[in-house]
C-alpha angles and dihedrals in degrees: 000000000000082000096054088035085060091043095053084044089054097048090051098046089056085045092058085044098052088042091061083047100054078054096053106253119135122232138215125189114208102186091171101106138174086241103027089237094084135097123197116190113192108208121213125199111208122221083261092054093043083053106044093059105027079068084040098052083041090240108200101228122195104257095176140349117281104231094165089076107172122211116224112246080256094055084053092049092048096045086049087043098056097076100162085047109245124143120261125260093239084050092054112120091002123119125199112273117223103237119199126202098238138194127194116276121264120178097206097068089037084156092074092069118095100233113008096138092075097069091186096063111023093095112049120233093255095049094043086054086047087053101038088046090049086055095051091048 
């Protein structure tokens, strides 16, 4: 019974992995494990596949740089207020962060993004792990 139970897993599980592939997405078996029973399976999204959803989740990607930045009415009391010029409490620690006036992604005018060419940074971690993770659900 335990013997049939881990075939049918197994089959399921090839299954799951043919499935990703069919998808796109690259594996990669590491069958080295703390307790020799494990499996991890590292799981790779190619520049296609990046592409492909980041059109289809509608990602906003930066097309040029927003220097029309416009201060909130409290940045403007804050700024009247400091009258020996000192930085604010609530500034403390905090840089200015570069905003870009973005549009949704579309694969087909890649030429509109700030930076495309470099295909390894162009998506950002966070938004590689949202696209690989939309794919798997």
């Amino acid at each position: 019974a335990e013997e049939e139970w881990q075939a049918k897993r197994e089959k399921k599980r090839q299954k799951f992995f043919s499935n990703l592939e069919k998808e796109g997405l690259e594996l990669e078996e590491d069958r080295e494990s703390f307790d020799k029973k494990s499996i991890f399976v590292k799981i790779h999204a190619p520049w296609t596949v990046l592409v492909r959803e980041a059109e289809e989740l509608f990602l906003k990607m930066p097309v040029e740089e927003n220097n029309y930045i416009k201060h909130s009415l409290w940045d403007r009391a804050v700024e009247k207020l400091d009258c020996c010029g000192t930085r604010s409490p609530l500034d403390s620690g905090l840089d200015e962060v570069q905003q870009y006036i973005t549009l949704p992604f579309n694969k087909g005018h890649p030429e509109k993004y700030l930076n495309i060419a470099d295909r390894d940074s162009f998506f950002s971690p966070s938004l590689r792990s949202r696209m690989v993770h939309h794919v798997l659900v």
